[in-house]
Structures are given as structure tokens and as C-alpha cells.
C-alpha positions as a printed NumPy array, in Angstrom:
array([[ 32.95 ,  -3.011,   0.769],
       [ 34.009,   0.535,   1.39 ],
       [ 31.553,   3.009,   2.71 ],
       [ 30.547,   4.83 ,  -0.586],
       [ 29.887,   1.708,  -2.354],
       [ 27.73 ,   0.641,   0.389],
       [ 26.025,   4.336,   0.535],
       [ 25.306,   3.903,  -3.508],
       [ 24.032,   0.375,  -2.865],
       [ 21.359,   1.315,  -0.311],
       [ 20.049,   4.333,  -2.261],
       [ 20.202,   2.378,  -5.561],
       [ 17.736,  -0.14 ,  -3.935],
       [ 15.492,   2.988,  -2.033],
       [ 15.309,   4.379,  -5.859],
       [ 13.826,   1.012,  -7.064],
       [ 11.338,   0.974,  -4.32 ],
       [ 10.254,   4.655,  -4.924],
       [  9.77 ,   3.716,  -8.49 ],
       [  7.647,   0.851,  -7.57 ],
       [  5.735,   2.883,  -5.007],
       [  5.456,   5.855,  -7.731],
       [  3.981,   3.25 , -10.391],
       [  1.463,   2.149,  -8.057],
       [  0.257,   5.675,  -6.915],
       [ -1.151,   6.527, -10.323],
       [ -3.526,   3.713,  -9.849],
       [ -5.137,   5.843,  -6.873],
       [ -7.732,   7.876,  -7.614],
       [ -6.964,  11.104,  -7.812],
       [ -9.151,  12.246,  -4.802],
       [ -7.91 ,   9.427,  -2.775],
       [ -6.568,  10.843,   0.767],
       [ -3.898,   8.311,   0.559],
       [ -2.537,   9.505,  -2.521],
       [ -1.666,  12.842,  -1.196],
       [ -0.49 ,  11.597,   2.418],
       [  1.753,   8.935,   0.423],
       [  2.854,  12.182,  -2.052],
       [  4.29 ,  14.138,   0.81 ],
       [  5.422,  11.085,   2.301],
       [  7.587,  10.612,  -0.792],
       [  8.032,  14.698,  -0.598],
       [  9.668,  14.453,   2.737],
       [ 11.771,  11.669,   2.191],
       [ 13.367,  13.435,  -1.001],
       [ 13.834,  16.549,   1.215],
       [ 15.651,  14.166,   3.698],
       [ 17.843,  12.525,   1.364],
       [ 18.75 ,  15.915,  -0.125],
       [ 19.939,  16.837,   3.055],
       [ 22.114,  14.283,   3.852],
       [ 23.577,  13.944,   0.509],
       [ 24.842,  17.67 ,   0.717],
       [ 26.098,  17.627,   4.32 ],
       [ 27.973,  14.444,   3.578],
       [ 29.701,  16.895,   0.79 ],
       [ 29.394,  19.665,   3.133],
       [ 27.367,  21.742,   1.133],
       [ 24.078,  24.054,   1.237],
       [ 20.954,  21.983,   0.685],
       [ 18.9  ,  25.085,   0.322],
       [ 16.337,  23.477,   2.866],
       [ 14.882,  25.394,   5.817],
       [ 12.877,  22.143,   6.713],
       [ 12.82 ,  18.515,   6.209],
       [  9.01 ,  19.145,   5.605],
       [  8.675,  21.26 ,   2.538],
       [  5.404,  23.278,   1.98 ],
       [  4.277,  21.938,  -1.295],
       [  3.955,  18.405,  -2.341],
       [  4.589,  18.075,  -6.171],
       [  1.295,  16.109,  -8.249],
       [  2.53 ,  12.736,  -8.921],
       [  1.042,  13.821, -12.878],
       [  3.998,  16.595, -12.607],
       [  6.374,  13.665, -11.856],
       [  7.959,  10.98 , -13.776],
       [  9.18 ,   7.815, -12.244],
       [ 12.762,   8.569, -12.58 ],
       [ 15.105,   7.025, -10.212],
       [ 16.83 ,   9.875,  -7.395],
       [ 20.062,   7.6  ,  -7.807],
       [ 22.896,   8.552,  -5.537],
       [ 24.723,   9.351,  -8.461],
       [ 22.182,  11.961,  -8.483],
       [ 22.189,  13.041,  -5.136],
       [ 26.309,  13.563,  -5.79 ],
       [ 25.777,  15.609,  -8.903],
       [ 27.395,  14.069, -11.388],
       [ 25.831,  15.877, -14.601],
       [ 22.066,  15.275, -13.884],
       [ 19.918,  17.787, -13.606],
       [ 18.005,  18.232, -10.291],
       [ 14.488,  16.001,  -9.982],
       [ 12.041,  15.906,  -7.211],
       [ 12.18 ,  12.197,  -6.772]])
């Protein structure tokens, strides 16, 4: 298996975990601390992957930290998968998670 289809294989699978871990958020309550530390858990993580997708094409990411300020609200955000397809840019647009 070459290295790309290995590279789309792992992020295929860390999309379908996000998803599951994004379903299961909206059962927290909304005040719940562990909502928001899981939110910019999942924040980060994007930021990360971001990064690494665009210095693997040797591009800007636009990031000035792997940390970004502020966390989207899970309400603002739809389970959609951050496929590596994605993270290439073939014709999606760009989605936080």
C-alpha cells in the first residue's frame, strides 16, 4: 500500500470517529464543562490536521498556532466528515471539522 493510500485510510477512519464523538456531544448538556473541553479538543485537532495536510503540499495553513482562540459551538457545526480528500482540496469547501 503506497503512502497516500495509507495517509487517506487513517484519516478516513479519524473522520468516522470524530463523527461518532460529534453525535455524542449533543447529548451533553449544554453547560456541561466537558462539552467545551471536548469542543476545543476537537478544535485543536482540526487545527493540527490542517497543518499537516498543507505542509505535506507545502502550502500556507494560515495558522499562527495549533491552539486557535475560539472554539466553534458544536450547534454551529454539522457532523460532516474532514475527509482527507478534504484536507487535499479537491472541490470542497473549507469546514471546521
Amino acid at each position: 500500500m503506497d503512502q497516500v493510500s495509507t495517509l487517506e485510510r487513517v484519516f478516513s477512519y479519524k473522520a468516522k470517529a470524530n463523527n461518532e464523538i460529534l453525535l455524542a456531544m449533543r447529548q451533553f448538556d449544554d453547560a456541561s464543562p466537558a462539552k467545551e473541553i471536548a469542543i476545543r479538543v476537537l478544535n485543536h485537532t482540526y487545527a493540527v490536521d490542517r497543518i499537516f495536510a498543507a505542509n505535506l503540499r507545502r502550502a500556507e495553513h494560515g495558522y499562527t498556532s495549533p491552539n486557535p482562540g475560539q472554539a466553534p459551538s458544536l450547534t454551529a457545526r454539522a457532523p460532516k466528515p474532514n475527509s482527507w480528500a478534504r484536507m487535499r482540496g479537491r472541490n470542497s469547501p473549507r469546514r471546521r471539522w
